[in-house]
N, C-alpha and C positions, 0 to 999 in steps of 0.2 A: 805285654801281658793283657789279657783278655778283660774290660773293664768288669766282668762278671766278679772278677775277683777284688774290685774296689771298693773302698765304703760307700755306704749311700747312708742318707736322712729323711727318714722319714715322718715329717712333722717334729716333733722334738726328739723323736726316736735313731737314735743312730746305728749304726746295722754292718757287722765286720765286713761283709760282703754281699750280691746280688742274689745268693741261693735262698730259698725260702721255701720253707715245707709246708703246702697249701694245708689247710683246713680241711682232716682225714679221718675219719668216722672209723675208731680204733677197735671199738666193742669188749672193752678190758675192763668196765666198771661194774660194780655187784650191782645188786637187783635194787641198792637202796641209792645210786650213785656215787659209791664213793671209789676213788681212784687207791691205785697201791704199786709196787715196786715195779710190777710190770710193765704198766705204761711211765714212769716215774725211767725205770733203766731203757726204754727205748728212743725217749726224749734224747736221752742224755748220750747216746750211741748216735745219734742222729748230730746233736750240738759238736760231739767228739769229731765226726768226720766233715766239719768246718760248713755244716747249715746255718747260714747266719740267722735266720728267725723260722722260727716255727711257730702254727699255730694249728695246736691238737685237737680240733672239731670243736665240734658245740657241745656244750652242757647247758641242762633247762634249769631254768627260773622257780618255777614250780610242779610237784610233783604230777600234777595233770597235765603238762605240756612233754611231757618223756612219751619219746617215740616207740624204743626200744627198750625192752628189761636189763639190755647192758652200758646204754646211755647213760654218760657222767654227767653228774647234778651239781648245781649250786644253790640249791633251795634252802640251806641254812649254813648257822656258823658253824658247826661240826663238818662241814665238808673242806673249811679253809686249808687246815692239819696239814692232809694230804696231800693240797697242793702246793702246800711251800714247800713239800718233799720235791714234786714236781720242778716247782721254781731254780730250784736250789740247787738241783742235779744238772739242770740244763745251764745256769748262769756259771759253774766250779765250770763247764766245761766251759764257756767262752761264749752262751750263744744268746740268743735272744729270744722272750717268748711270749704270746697273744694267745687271749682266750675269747672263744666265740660264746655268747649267749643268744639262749632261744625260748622259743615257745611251740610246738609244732601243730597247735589247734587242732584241727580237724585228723590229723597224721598222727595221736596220738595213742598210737597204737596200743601200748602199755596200759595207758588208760581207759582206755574201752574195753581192757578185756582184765582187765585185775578188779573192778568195780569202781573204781577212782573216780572223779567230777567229770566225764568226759562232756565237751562242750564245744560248740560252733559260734563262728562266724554267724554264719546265716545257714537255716534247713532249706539247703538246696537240692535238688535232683541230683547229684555230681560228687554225692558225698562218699569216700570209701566205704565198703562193707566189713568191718569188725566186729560185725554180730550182734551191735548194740546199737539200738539209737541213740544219738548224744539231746542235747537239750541245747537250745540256743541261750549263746551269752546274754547277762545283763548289763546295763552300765555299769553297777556294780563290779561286775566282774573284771571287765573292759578297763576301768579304774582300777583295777587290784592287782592286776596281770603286768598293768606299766608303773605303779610301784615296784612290783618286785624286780623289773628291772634293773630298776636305779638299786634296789639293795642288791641284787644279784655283783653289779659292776662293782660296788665297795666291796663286797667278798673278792673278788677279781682282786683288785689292790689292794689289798691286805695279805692275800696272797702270796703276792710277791710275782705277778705277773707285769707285765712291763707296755700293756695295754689291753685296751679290751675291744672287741669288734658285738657289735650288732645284727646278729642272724639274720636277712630279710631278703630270702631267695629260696628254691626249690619248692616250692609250693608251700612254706609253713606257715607261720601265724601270721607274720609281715607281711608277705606276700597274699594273702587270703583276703585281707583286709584291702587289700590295694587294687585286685582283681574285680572287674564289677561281674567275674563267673560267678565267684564264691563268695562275694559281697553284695548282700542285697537286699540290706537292712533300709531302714526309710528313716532313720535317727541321724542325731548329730556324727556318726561313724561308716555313715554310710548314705550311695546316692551320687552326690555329684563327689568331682574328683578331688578338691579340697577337702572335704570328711573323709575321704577314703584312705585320702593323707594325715588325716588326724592322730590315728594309732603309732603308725611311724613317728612321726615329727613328735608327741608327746612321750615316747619311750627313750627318744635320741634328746631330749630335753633334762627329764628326770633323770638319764645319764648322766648326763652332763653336770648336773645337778651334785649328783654324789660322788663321783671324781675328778671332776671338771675336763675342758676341752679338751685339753692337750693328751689325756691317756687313749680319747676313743682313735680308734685307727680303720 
């Protein structure tokens, strides 16, 4: 038998088999992010035909980091509900399942164009066209963005998800930060390549923080 079909462990996480459903931008959530039967019974068709984990794209942090108007959110406790429906469908059927959190900064599309906080990294040359100009971050903000993280990730476990992953690829807010294209503040967040790692390494901290090591993946 093909080891595909063996368990494996991942970190504490144990996993019926080697098939995994990457992290796939579903576009099934209302305009407010909240999730419902439809992605809830496609999880669950997915776990039914022996996916050993799945993990259903990213949901933002906060409502000015949504990319898209159909993008699922976890910016408060009202959106937990929906996903133990989530959790709950996929775990009856056998399977395992990770949720991704983000911020998409500058890629905030939803944001730019609904009036929402939309806001940057740094006002660079390179910035998308959504019709509006954003305003550059504060510390403040920068501090407020890597709390909600860490709350974001306790919504994740309470949930009934079975870990949580840290968005920080495709050009989004992790990535922005890290980039000295779209990084090119002259503060403690930016500059040399230690600040640049600052936002990373303080978001994966204050995760860590509020469901400890073992859930991030």
């Amino acid at each position: 038998m093909s080891v595909l079909f063996e368990p494996v462990k991942i970190g504490r996480l144990e996993v019926k088999n080697r098939f995994m459903r990457s992290a796939t931008y579903f576009a099934l959530a209302d305009e407010n992010g909240f999730v419902g039967e439809a992605e809830a019974n496609l999880l669950k068709t997915l776990a039914k035909n022996e996916v050993g984990l799945i993990v259903p794209g990213f949901a933002y942090v906060l409502k000015n980091g949504q990319w898209a108007s159909d993008m699922k959110g976890i910016q408060d406790d009202d959106h937990i509900s929906g996903y133990r429906k989530m959790t709950g469908a996929v775990h009856n059927a056998g399977g395992k399942i990770v949720l991704q959190i983000a911020h998409t900064g500058s890629m905030a599309l939803t944001a730019a164009q609904t009036g929402a906080d939309y806001m940057v990294v740094s006002l660079t040359d390179n910035l998308p066209d959504f019709g509006r100009k954003p305003r550059l971050m504060t510390d403040e903000d920068i501090e407020n963005i890597v709390v909600e993280f860490g709350q974001a990730a306790r919504r994740v476990q309470e949930a009934g998800f079975d870990g949580v992953q840290i968005h920080g690829a495709h050009g989004y807010l992790g990535s922005q930060f890290l980039s000295p294209r779209t990084n090119q503040r002259t503060d403690k967040w930016g500059g040399r390549y230690e600040n640049r790692m600052r936002f990373p390494v303080e978001v994966t901290r204050r995760t860590r923080e509020a469901v400890g090591p073992d859930f991030i993946l």
